[in-house]
Every structure is written in C-alpha cells, then in structure tokens.
C-alpha positions in Angstrom: 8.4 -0.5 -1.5 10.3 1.5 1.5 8.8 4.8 2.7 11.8 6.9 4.0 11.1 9.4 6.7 12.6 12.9 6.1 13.2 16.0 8.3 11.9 16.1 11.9 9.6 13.0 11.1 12.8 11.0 11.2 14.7 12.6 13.8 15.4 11.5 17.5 16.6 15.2 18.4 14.7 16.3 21.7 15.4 20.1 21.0 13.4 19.3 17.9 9.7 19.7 19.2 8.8 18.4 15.7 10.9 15.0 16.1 9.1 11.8 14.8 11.3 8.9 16.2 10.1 6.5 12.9 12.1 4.2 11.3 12.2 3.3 7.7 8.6 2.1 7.2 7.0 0.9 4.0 4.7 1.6 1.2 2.2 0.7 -0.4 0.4 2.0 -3.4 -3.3 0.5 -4.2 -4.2 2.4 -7.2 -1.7 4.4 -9.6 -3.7 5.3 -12.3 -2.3 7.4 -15.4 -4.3 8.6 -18.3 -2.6 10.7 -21.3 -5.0 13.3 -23.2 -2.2 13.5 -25.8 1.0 11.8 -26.4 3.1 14.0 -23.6 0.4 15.4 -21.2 -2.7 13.4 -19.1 -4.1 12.7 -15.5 -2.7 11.1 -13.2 -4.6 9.5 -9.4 -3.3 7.6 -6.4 -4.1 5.9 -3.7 -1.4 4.7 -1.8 -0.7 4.1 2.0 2.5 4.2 4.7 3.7 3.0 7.7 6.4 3.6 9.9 7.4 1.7 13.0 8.7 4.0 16.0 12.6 4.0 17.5 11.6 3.1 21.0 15.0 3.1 22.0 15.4 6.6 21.4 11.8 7.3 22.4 12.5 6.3 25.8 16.3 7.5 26.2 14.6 11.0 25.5 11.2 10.5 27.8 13.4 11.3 31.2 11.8 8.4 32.7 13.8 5.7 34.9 16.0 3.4 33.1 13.4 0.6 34.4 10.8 1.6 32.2 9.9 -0.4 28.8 8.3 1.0 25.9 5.2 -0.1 23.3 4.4 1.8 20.7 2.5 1.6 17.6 3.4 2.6 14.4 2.7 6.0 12.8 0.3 5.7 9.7 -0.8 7.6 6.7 -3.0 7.3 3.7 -3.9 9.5 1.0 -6.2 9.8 -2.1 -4.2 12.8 -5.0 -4.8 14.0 -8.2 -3.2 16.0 -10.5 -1.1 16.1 -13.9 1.0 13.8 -15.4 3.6 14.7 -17.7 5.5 11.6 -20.3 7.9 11.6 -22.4 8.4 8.3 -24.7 11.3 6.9 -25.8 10.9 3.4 -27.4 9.5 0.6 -24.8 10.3 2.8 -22.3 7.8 5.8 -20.9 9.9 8.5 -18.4 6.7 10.0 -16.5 6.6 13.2 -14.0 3.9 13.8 -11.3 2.4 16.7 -9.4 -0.6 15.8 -7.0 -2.3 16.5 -4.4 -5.3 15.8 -2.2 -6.4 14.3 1.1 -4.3 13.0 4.1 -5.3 10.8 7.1 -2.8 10.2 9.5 -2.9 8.0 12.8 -0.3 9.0 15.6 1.3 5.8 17.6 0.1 4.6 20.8 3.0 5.1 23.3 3.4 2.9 26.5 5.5 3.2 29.4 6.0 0.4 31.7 8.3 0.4 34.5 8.8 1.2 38.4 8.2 5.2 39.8 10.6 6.7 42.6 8.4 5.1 45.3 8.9 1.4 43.7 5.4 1.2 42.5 4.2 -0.4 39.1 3.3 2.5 37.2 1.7 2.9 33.3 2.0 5.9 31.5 0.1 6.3 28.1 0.1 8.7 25.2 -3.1 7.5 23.3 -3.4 7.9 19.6 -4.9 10.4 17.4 -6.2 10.8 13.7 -6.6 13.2 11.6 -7.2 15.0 7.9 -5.1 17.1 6.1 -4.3 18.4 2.6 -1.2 16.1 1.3 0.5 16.5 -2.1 3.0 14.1 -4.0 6.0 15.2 -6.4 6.9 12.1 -8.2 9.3 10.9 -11.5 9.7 7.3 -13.0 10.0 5.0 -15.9 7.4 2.2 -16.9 9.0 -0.2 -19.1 6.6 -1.3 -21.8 6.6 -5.6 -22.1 3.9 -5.9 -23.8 1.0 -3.7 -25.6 -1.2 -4.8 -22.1 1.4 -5.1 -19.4 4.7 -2.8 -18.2 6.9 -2.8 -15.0 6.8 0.1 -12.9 9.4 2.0 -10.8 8.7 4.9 -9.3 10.1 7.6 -6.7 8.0 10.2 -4.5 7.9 13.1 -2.2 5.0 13.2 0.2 4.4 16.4 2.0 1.6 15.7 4.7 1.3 17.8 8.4 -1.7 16.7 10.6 -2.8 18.0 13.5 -3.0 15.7 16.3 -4.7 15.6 19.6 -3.2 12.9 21.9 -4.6 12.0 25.2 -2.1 11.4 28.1 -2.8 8.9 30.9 -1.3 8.0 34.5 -1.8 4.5 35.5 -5.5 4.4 33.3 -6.3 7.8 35.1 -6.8 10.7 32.2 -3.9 13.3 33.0 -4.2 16.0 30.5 -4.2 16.6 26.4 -1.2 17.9 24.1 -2.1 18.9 20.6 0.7 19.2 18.3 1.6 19.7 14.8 3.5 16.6 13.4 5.2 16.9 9.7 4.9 13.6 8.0 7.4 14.0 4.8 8.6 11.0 3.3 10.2 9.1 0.1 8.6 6.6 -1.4 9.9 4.3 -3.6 8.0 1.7 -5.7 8.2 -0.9 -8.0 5.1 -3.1 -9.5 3.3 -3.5 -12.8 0.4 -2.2 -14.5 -1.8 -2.3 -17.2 -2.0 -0.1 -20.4 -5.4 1.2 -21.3 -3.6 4.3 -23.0 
C-alpha cells in the first residue's frame, strides 16, 4: 500500500533544515504476525519496508545552482523489524485490532546528482553520496481483519512510523571528495495496507 510522508520528511521548505523532498512512496509489509494470549490481549511482530521517490524539481529549485543543471536522485528507503502488544476487540467475522511497537530502523539516504554547466561553461558533476544507518523505530497502528473463513481473513490496516537516522553523506565536485555533512533526518510516515492472512489463533 502507500507510505505517506509527514512533517519535514515531506516538505520542500528550504528554511526547514529538516526538509525531505519525498513524494508519496509505498509500502510494503513482509511479515505481520499477531498472536492473542486471550481473547482481547496478545503479541504482535512486523517486518515491513518503504520507499519514497525524491521531488527533484523542488530539490533543485532550492539547490541555488544554475537553471542548466539536471537532477538524479535515488529514493529514500527504510526497513524495520518491531514488536510489541496487540490489543482486539471481536465483533462477529470482524476483528478491530490496535498496535504499539517498536524496534529497529535501517534507513538509506538518496544519491543526489547534479549535472549541468558552472559559471565558466564547464561540464561540471556535483554528488551527495548516500548513507545508512540504525536507529530505534516504533509503529502506532489500528485496523480490522475481516474473518472469510476459519483459515483465511482480509486485512486493512493504517500506521504511524516514527524513525530519525543519523546520516553521514559524502559530497563530491566533479568525482573529487569535497567535504562531509552529517545530519539528522526524521523519517515519519503513514502507512496504509491492505492483504490477507492466515489464522493460527
């Protein structure tokens, strides 16, 4: 389903030194695992994964560089492995479940590219390279899994995922290493899934 970028992590505003010029990106959620101790209260572990493609127009419209300059960039990534509780509440074929997690973050920054002429007419390439790294994540999630069968019920869920990496990026002139920035970038997003899954409780 989408991921939806919130706060700075989806702004294009330059006075923001925490803007993260992504897009609506998508996710994707490899294991969502719920086990119930008792009829309201169990367990509940994820693996899941993001990506967000960058606004390069507004990348570039903010960089100060000459309007002859093109951009590449990669898209931002995340991954995380959470656990925590899960909280249901029954009501016929229908199950109304609420999440609390948290856990381990990896994060990739984007590869940014500049392409384009300098002042004195030369071809010039300017490159922020990217950067990974670990933090702690956590997930606040609600939603419903309709019941079709005693095996098999559809799945719709919604998410907030708080995540802030620290990044190191290194910056380079025409190949030539230029210097380093390290900066914090917040990664909060909304998920929102739909799929099936298997009962086993």
């Amino acid at each position: 389903g989408p991921s939806i970028p919130l706060g700075s992590f989806g702004s294009t505003d330059l006075s923001d030194d925490n803007s993260g010029y992504t897009n609506v990106g998508f996710n994707l959620q490899l294991i969502n695992f719920g086990y119930k101790f008792s009829k309201h209260l169990g367990m509940a572990v994820m693996w899941s994964g993001s990506s967000f493609n960058i606004d390069k127009d507004a990348v570039l419209a903010n960089s100060g560089l000459e309007t002859a300059f093109s951009v590449d960039a990669t898209p931002y990534s995340f991954g995380s492995v959470l656990a925590g509780v899960l909280v249901s509440v029954p009501h016929g074929r229908f199950e109304f479940d609420f999440r609390g997690l948290i856990g381990l973050g990896y994060g990739i920054s984007p590869e940014i590219k500049y392409n384009g002429f300098d002042l004195q007419g030369e071809y010039a390439i300017l490159k922020q390279d990217k950067s990974e790294s670990f933090a702690l994540a956590y997930d606040l999630g609600i939603g419903t899994r309709y019941n079709v069968s005693d095996l098999i019920n559809l799945n719709l869920f919604v998410d907030y995922m708080g995540f802030k990496p620290e990044f190191s990026v290194d910056l380079y002139g025409n190949k030539t290493l230029i210097g380093t920035s390290k900066f914090d970038q917040p990664m909060n997003h909304l998920t929102i899934t739909l799929g099936f899954g298997f009962r086993l409780n």
